[in-house]
ZADO-1210 file (C-alpha; in nm, 4 decimals, padded with zeros to 6 digits):
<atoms>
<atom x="01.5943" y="-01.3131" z="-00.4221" code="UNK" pos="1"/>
<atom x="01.8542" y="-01.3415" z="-00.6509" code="UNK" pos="2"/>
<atom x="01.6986" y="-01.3309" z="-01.0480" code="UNK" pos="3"/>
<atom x="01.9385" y="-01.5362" z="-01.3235" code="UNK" pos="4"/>
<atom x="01.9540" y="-01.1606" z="-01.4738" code="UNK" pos="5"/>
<atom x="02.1272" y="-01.0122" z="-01.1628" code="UNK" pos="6"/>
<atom x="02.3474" y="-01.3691" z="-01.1235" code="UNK" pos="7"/>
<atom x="02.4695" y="-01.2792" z="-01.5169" code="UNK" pos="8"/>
<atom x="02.5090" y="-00.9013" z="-01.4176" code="UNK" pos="9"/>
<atom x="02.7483" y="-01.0646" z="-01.1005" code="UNK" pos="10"/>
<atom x="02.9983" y="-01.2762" z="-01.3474" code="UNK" pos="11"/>
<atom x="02.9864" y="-00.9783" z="-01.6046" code="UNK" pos="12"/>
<atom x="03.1362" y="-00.7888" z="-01.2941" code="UNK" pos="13"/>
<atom x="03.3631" y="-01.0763" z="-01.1988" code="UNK" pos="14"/>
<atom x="03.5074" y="-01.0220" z="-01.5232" code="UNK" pos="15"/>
<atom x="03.5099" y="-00.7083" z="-01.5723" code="UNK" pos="16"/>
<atom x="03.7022" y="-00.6723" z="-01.2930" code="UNK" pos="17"/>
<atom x="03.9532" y="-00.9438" z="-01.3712" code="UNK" pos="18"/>
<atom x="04.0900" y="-00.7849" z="-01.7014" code="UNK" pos="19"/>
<atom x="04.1221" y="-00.4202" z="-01.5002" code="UNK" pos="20"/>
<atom x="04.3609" y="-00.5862" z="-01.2755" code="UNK" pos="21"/>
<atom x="04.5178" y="-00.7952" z="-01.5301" code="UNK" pos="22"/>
<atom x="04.4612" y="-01.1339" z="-01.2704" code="UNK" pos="23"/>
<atom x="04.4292" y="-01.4356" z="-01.4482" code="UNK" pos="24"/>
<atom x="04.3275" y="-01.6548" z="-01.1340" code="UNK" pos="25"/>
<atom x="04.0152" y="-01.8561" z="-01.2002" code="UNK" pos="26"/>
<atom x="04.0232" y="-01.9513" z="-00.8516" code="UNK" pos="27"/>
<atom x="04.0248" y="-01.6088" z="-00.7298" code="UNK" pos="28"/>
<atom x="03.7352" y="-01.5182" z="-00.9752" code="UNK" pos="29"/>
<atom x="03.5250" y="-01.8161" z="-00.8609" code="UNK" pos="30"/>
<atom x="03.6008" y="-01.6938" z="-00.5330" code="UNK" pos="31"/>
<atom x="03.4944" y="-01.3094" z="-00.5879" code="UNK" pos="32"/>
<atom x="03.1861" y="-01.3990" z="-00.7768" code="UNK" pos="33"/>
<atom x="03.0469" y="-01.6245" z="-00.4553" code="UNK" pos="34"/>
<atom x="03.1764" y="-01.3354" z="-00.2096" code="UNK" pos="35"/>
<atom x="02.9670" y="-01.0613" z="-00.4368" code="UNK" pos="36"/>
<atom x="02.7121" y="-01.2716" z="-00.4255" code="UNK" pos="37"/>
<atom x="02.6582" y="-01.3201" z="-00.0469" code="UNK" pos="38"/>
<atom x="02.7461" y="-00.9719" z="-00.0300" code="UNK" pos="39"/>
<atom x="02.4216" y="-00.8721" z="-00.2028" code="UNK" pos="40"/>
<atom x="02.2689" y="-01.0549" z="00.1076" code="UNK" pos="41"/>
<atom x="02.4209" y="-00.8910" z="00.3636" code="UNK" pos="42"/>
<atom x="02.3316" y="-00.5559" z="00.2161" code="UNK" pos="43"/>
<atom x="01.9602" y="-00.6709" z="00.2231" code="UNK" pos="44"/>
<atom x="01.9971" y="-00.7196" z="00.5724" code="UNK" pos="45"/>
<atom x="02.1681" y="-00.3988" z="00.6138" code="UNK" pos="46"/>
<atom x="01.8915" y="-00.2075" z="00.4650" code="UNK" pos="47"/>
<atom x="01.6018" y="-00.4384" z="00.6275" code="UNK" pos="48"/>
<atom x="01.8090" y="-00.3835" z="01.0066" code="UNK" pos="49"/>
<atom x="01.7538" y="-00.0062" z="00.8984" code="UNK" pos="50"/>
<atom x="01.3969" y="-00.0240" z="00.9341" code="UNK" pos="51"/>
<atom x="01.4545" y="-00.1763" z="01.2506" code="UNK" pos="52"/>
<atom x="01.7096" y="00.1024" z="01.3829" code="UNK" pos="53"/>
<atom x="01.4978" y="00.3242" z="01.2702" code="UNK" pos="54"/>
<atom x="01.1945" y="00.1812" z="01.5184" code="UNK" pos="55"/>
<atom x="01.4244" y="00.1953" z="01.8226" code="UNK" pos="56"/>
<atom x="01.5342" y="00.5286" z="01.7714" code="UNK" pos="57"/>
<atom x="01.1207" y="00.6292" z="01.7721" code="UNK" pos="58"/>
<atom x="01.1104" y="00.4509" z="02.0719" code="UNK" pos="59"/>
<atom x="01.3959" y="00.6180" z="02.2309" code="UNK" pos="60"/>
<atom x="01.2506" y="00.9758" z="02.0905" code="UNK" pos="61"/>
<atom x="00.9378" y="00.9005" z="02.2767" code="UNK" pos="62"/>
<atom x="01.0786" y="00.8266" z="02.5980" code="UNK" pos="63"/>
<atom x="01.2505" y="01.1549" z="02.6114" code="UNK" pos="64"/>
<atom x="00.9715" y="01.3432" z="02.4980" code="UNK" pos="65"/>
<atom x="00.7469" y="01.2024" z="02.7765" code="UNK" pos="66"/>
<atom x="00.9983" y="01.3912" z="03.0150" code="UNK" pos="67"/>
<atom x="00.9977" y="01.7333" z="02.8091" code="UNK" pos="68"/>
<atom x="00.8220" y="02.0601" z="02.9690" code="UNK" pos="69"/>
<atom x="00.7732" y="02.2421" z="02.6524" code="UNK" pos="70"/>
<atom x="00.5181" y="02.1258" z="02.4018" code="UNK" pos="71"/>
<atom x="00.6612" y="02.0053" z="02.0500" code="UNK" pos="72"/>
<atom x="00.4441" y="01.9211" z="01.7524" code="UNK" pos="73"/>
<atom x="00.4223" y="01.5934" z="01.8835" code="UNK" pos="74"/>
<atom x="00.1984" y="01.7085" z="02.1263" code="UNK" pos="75"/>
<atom x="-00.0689" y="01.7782" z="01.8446" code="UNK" pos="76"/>
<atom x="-00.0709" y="01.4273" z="01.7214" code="UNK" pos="77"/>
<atom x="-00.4021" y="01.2219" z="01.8381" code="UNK" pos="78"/>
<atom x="-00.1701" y="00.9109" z="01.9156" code="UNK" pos="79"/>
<atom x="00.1979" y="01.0485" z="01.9990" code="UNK" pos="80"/>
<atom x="00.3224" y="00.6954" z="01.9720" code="UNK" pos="81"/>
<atom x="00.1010" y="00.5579" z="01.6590" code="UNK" pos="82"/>
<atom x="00.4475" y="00.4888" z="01.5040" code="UNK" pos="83"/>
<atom x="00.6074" y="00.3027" z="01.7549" code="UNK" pos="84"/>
<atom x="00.3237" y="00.0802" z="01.7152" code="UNK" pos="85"/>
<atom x="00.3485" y="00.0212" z="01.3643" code="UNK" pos="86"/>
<atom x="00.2757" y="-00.3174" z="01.3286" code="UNK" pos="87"/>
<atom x="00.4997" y="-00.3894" z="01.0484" code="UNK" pos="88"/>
<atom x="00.7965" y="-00.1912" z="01.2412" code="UNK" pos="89"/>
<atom x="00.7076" y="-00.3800" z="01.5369" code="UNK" pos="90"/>
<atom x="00.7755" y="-00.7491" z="01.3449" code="UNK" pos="91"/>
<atom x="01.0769" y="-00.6588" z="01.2014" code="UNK" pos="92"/>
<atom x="01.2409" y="-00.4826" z="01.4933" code="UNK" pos="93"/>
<atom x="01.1388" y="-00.8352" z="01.7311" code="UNK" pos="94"/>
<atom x="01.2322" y="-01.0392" z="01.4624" code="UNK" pos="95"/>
<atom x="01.5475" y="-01.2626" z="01.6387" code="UNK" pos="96"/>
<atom x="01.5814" y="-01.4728" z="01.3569" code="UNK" pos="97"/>
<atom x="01.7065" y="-01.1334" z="01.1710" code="UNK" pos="98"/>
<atom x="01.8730" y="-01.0398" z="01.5113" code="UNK" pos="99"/>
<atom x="02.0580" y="-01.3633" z="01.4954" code="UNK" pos="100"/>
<atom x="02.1715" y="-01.3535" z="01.1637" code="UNK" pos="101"/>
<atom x="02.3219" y="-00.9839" z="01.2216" code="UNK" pos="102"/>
<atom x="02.4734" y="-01.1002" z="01.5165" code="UNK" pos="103"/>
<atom x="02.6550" y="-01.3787" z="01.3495" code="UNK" pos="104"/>
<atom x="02.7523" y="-01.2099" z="01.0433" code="UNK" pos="105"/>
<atom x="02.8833" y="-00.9393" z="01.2699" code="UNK" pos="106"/>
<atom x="02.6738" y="-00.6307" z="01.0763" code="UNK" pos="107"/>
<atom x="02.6859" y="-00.4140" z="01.3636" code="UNK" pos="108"/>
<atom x="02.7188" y="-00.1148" z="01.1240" code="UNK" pos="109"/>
<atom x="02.4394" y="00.0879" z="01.2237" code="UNK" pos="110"/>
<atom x="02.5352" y="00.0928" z="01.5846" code="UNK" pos="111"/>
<atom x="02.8737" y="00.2107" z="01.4678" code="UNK" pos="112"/>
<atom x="02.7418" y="00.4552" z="01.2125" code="UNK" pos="113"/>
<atom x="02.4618" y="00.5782" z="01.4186" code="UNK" pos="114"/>
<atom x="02.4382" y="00.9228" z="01.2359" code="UNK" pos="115"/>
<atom x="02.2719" y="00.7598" z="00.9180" code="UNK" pos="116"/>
<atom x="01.9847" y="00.6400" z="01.0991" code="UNK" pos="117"/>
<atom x="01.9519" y="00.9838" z="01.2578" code="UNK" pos="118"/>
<atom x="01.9776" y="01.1468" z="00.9077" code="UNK" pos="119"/>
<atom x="01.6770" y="00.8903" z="00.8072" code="UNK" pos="120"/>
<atom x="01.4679" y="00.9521" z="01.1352" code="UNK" pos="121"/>
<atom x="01.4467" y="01.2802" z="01.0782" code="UNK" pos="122"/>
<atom x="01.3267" y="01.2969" z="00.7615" code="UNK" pos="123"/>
<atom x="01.0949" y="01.0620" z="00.8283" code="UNK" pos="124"/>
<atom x="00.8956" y="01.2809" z="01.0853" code="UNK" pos="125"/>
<atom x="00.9446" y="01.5819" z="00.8847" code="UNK" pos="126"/>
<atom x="00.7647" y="01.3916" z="00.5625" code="UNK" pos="127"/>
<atom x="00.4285" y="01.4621" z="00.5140" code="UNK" pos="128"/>
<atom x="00.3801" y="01.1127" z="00.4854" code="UNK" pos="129"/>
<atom x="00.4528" y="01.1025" z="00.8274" code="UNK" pos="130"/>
<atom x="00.2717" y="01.3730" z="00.9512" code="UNK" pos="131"/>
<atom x="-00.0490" y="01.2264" z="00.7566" code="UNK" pos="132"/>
<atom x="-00.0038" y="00.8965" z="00.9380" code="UNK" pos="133"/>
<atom x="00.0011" y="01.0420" z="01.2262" code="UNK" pos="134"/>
<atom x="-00.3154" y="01.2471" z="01.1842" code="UNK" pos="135"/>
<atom x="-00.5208" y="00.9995" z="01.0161" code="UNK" pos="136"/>
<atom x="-00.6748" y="00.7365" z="01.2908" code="UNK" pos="137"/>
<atom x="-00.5844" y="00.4558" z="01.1080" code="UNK" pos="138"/>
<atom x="-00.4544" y="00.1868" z="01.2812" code="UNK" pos="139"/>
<atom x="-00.4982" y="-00.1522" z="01.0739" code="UNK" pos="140"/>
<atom x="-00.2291" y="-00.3334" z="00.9627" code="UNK" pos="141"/>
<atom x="-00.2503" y="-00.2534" z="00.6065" code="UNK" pos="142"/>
<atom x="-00.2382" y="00.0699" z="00.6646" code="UNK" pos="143"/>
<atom x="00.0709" y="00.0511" z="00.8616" code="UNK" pos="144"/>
<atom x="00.2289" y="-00.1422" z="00.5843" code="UNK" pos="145"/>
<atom x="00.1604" y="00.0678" z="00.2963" code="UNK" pos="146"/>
<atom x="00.2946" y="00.3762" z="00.5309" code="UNK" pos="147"/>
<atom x="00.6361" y="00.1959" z="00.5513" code="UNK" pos="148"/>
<atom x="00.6189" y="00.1130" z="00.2226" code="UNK" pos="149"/>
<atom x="00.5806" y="00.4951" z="00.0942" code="UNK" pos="150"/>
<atom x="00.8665" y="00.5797" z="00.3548" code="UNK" pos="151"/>
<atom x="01.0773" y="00.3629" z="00.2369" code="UNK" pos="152"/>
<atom x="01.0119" y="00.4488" z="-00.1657" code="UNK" pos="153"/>
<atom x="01.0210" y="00.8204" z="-00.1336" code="UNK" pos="154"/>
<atom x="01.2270" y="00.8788" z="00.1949" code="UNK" pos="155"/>
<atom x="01.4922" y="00.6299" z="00.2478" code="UNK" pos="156"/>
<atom x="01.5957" y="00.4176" z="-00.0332" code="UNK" pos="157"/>
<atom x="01.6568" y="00.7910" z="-00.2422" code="UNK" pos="158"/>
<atom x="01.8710" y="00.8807" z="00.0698" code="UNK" pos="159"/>
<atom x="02.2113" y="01.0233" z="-00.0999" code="UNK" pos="160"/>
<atom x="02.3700" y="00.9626" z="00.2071" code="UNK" pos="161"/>
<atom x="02.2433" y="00.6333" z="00.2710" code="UNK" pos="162"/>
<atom x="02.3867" y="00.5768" z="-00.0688" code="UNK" pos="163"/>
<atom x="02.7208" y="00.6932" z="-00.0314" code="UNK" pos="164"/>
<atom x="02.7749" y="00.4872" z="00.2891" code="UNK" pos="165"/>
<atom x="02.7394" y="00.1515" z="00.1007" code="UNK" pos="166"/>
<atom x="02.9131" y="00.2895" z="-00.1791" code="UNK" pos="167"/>
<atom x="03.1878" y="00.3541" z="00.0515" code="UNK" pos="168"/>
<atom x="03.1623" y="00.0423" z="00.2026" code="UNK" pos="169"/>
<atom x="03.1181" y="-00.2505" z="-00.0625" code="UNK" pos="170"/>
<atom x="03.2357" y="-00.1103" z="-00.4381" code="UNK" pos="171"/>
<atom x="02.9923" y="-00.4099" z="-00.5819" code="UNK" pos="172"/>
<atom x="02.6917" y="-00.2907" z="-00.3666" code="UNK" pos="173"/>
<atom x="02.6602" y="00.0294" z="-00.6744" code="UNK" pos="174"/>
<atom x="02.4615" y="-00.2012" z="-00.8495" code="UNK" pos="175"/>
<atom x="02.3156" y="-00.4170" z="-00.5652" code="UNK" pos="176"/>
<atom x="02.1586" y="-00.1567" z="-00.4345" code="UNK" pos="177"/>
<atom x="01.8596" y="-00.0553" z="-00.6527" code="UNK" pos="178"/>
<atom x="01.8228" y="-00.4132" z="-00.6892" code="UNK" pos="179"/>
<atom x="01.7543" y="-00.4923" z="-00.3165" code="UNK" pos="180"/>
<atom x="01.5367" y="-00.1708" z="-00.2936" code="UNK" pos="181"/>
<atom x="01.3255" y="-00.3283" z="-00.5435" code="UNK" pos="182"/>
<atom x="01.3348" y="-00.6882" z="-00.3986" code="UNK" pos="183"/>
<atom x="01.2705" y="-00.5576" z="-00.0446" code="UNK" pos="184"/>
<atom x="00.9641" y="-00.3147" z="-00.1299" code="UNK" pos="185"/>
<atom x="00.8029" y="-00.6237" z="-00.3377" code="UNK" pos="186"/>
<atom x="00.9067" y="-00.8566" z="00.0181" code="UNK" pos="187"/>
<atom x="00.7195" y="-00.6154" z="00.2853" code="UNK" pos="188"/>
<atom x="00.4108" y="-00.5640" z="00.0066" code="UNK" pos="189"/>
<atom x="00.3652" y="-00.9156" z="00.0327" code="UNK" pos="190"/>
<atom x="00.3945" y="-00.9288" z="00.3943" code="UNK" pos="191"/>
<atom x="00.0602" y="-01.0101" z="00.6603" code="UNK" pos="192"/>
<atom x="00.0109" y="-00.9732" z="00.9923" code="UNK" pos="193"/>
<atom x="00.0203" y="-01.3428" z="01.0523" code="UNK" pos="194"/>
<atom x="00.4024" y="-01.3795" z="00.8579" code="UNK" pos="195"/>
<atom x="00.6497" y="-01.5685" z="01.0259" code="UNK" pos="196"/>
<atom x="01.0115" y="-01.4207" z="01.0716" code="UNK" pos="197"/>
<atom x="01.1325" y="-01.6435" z="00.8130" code="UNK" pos="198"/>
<atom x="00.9241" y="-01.4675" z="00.5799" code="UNK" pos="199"/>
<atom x="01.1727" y="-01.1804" z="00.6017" code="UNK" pos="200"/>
<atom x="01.4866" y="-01.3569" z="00.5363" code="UNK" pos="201"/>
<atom x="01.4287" y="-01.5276" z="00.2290" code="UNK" pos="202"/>
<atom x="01.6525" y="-01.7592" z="00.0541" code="UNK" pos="203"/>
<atom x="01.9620" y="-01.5795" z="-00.1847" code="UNK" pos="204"/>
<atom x="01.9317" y="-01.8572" z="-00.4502" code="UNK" pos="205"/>
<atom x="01.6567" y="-02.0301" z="-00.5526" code="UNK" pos="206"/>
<atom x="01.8223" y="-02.3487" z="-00.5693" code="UNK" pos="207"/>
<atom x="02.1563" y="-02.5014" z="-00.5832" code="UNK" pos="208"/>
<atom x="02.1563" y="-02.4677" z="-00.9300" code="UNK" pos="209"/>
<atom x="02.1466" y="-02.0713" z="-00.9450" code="UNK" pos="210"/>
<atom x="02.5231" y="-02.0934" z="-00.8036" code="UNK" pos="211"/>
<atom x="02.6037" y="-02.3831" z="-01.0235" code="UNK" pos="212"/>
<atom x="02.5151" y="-02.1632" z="-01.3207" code="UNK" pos="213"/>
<atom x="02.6656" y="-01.9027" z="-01.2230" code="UNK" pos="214"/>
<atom x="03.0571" y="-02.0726" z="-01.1662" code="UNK" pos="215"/>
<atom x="02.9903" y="-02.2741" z="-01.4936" code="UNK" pos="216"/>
<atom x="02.9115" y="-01.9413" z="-01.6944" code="UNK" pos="217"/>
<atom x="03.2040" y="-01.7838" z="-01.4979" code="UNK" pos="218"/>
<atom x="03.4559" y="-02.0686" z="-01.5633" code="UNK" pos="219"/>
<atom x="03.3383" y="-02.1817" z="-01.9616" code="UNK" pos="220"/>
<atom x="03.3149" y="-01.7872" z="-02.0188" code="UNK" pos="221"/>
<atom x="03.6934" y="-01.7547" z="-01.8642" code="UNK" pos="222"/>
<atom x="03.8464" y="-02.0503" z="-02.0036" code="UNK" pos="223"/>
<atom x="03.7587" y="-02.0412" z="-02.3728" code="UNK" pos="224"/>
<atom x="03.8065" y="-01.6687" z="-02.4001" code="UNK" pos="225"/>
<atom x="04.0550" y="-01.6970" z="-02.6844" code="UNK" pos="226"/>
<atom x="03.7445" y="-01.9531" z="-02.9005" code="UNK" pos="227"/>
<atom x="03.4582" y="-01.6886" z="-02.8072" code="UNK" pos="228"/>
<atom x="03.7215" y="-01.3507" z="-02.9251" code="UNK" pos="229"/>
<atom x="03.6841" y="-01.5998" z="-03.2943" code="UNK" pos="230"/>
<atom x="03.3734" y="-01.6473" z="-03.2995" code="UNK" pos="231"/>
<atom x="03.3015" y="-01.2398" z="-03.2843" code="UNK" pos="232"/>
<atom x="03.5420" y="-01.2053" z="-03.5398" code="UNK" pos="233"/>
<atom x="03.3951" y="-01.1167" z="-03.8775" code="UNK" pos="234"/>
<atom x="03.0786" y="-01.0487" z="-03.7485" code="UNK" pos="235"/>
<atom x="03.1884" y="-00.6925" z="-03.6703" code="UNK" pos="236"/>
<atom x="03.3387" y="-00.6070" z="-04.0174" code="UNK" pos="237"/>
<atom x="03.3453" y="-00.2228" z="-03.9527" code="UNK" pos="238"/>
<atom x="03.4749" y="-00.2439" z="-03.6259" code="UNK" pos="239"/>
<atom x="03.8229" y="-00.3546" z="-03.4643" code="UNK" pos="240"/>
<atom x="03.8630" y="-00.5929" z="-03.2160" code="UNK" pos="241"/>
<atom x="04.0135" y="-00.2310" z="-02.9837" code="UNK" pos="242"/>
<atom x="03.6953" y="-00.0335" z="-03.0822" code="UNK" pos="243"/>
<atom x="03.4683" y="-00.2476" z="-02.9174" code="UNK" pos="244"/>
<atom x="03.3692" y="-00.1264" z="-02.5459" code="UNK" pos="245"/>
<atom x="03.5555" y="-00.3716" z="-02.2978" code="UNK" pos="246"/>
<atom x="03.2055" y="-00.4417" z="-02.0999" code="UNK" pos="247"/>
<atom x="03.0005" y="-00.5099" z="-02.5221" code="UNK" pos="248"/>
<atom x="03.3302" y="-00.7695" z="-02.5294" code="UNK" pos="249"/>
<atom x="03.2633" y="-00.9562" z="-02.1899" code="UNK" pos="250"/>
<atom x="02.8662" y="-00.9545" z="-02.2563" code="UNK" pos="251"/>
<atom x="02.9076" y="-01.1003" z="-02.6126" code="UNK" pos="252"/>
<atom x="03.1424" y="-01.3487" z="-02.4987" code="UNK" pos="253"/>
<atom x="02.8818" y="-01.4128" z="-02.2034" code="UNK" pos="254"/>
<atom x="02.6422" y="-01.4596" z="-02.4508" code="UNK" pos="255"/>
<atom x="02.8074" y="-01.7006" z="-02.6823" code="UNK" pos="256"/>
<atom x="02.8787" y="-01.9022" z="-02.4059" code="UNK" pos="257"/>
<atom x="02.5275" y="-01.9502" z="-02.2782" code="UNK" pos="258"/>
<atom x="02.4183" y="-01.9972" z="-02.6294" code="UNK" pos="259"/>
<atom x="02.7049" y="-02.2692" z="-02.6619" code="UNK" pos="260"/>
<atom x="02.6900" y="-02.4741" z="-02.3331" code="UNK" pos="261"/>
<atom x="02.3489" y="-02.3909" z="-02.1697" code="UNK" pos="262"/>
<atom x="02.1116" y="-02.6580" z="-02.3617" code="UNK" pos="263"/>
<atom x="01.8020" y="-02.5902" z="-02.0890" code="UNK" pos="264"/>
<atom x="01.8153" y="-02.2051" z="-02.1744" code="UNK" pos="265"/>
<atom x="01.6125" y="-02.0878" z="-02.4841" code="UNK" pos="266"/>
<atom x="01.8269" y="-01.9038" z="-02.7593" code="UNK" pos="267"/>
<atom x="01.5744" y="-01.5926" z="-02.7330" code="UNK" pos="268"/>
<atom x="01.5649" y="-01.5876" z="-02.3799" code="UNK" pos="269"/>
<atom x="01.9612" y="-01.5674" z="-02.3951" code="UNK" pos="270"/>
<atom x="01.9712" y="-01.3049" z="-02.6339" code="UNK" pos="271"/>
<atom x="01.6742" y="-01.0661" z="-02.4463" code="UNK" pos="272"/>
<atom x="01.8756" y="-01.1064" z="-02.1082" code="UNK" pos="273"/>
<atom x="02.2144" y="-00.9939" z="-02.2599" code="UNK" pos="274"/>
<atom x="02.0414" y="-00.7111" z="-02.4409" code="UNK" pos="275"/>
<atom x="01.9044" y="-00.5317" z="-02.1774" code="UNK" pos="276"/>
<atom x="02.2236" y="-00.5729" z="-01.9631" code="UNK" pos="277"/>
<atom x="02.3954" y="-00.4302" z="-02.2319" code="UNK" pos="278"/>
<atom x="02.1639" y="-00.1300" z="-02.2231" code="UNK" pos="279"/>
<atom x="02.2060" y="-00.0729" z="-01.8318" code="UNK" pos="280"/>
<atom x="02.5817" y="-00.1204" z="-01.8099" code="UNK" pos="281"/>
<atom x="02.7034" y="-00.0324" z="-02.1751" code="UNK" pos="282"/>
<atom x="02.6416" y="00.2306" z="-02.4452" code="UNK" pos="283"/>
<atom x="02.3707" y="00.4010" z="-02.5802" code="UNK" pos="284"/>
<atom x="02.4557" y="00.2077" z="-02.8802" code="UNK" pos="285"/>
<atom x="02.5571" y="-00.1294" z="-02.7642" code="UNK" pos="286"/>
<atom x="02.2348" y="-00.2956" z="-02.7959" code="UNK" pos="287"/>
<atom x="02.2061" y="-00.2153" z="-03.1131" code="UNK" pos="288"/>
<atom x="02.5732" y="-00.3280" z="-03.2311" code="UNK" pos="289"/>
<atom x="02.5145" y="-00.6886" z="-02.9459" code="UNK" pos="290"/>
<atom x="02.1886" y="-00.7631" z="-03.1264" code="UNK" pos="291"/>
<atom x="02.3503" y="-00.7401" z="-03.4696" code="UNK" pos="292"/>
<atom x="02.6603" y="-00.9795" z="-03.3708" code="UNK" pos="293"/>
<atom x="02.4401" y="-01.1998" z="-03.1585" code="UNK" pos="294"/>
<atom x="02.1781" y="-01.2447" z="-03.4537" code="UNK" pos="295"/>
<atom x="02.4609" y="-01.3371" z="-03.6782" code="UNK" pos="296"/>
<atom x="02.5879" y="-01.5987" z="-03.4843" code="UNK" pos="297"/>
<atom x="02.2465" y="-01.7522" z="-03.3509" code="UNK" pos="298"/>
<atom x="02.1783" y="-01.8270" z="-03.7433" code="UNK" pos="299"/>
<atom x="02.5084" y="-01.9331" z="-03.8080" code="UNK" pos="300"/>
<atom x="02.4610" y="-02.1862" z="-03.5470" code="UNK" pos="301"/>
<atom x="02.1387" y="-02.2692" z="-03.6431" code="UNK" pos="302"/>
<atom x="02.2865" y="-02.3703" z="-04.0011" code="UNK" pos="303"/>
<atom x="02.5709" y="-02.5231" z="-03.8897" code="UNK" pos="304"/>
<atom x="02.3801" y="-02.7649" z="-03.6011" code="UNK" pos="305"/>
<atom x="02.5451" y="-02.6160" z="-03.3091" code="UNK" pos="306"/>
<atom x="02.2933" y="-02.4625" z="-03.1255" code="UNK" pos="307"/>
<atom x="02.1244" y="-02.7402" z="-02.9412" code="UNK" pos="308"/>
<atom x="01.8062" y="-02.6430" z="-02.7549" code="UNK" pos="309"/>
<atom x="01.6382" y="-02.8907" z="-02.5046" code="UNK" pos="310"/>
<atom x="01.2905" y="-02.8647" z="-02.2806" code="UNK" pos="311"/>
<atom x="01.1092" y="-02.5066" z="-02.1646" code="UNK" pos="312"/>
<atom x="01.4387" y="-02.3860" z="-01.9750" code="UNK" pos="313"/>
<atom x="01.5266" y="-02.1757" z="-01.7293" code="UNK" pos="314"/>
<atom x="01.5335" y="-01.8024" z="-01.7176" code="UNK" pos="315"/>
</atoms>
């Protein structure tokens, strides 16, 4: 689930958000980075129970409309409960392996926070996405999936609200959630009629090594801060150590480090993966002013037999 981008986009935060509060604690930083981590996990099975609160409350719509003496829209559809019986809906929503994982994580949140799923449902049924599905016949399960799938692109995962609720909740899950938007849409594409319910609660890390990377970049990063803060100087002759943005600081240093310590990782692969952080989290012009300093030193090191390079590597 979890890319070695978004694991360098985690430490960046880790220490970002150790020289804001000034906390020199490598222990607590280890400690934040593996909680932000696992906290990107428990937002994808936030957003994944969603889909399943979302079923229930169609259910619980229907029930009350088969008792109603006035006719509704509704009544026009050939199949009133064609999206009850989504197929895709239907797996996630009896999936107990997700059931038992909210249960023991204790994410209850949408039973205590019922009004978001309301908010959802009823933009849902007043889509015309909705209203097509409805209409059309169809009842395969492709069809079902790709009708989920344009729900979930165009009507939830744009949801301001939605977005202001995890906001609220996790600060870190700003940046987590476009991330597990993107992982979750490419999850259910892939998903058949035959998938079992592990196929919906994938692994954070691909290995043991994604979180061994990560604490090694964290602590190496942390620990020779004072050794990377020389090696920038005089590669930035026009600018002062002050002028340079706090977050082009932490990525350079970032940088440096992987170049330095990470042997399996591929100088230009190092370089490509800081640069377009930089342009996401920095500014306009930080690419620009990263790929100078970060060219600089990449020869220097070159010349100077430091930068040792071993096997394909890892991304």
């Amino acid at each position: 689930m979890l890319t070695r981008r978004h694991i360098r986009v985690k430490v960046m935060q880790c220490i970002y958000a150790l020289v804001q509060s000034k906390d020199d604690s490598l222990e607590k930083q280890q400690k934040f980075l593996k909680v932000s981590i696992d906290n990107m996990y428990v937002l994808y099975l936030l957003v994944l129970s969603l889909l399943a609160e979302l079923h229930k409350l169609a259910e619980k719509h229907a029930k009350h409309a088969s008792k109603k003496y006035l006719a509704t829209e509704e009544d026009n559809f050939p199949d009133p409960s064609k999206f009850i019986n989504n197929q895709l809906l239907i797996q996630i929503s009896n999936n107990q392996l997700l059931q038992k994982e909210l249960s023991k994580r204790k994410l209850n949140n949408w039973y205590l926070n019922e009004e978001y799923v309301k908010i959802i449902y009823k933009e849902v049924v007043a889509s015309d996405i909705y209203k097509k599905y409805m209409f059309d016949g169809k009842t395969d399960y492709e069809h079902d999936k790709e009708t989920i799938l344009q729900l979930y692109k165009e009507i939830i995962a744009p949801n301001d609200k939605i977005y202001e609720y995890f906001e609220d909740d996790k600060l870190t899950w700003v940046d987590d959630v476009p991330i597990v938007n993107t992982f979750l849409v490419k999850r259910l594409r892939k998903a058949k009629a035959t998938s079992n319910e592990s196929f919906f609660l994938p692994s954070l890390l691909k290995d043991e090594q994604d979180m061994e990377y990560a604490n090694k970049l964290l602590t190496k990063t942390l620990l020779n801060d004072e050794q990377w803060e020389k090696e920038i100087e005089g590669k930035t002759p026009n600018w002062d150590n002050d002028r340079i943005a706090e977050i082009d600081s932490i990525v350079l240093k970032m940088a440096i480090c992987e170049l330095l310590n990470f042997s399996s990782i591929p100088e230009r692969v190092t370089l490509n993966e800081y640069l377009e952080i930089a342009k996401e989290y920095s500014t306009p012009k930080s690419s620009i002013f990263i790929n100078g300093v970060l060219d600089k030193l990449a020869k220097e090191y070159k010349s100077t037999g430091r930068l040792q390079k071993m096997g394909r590597g890892l991304q």
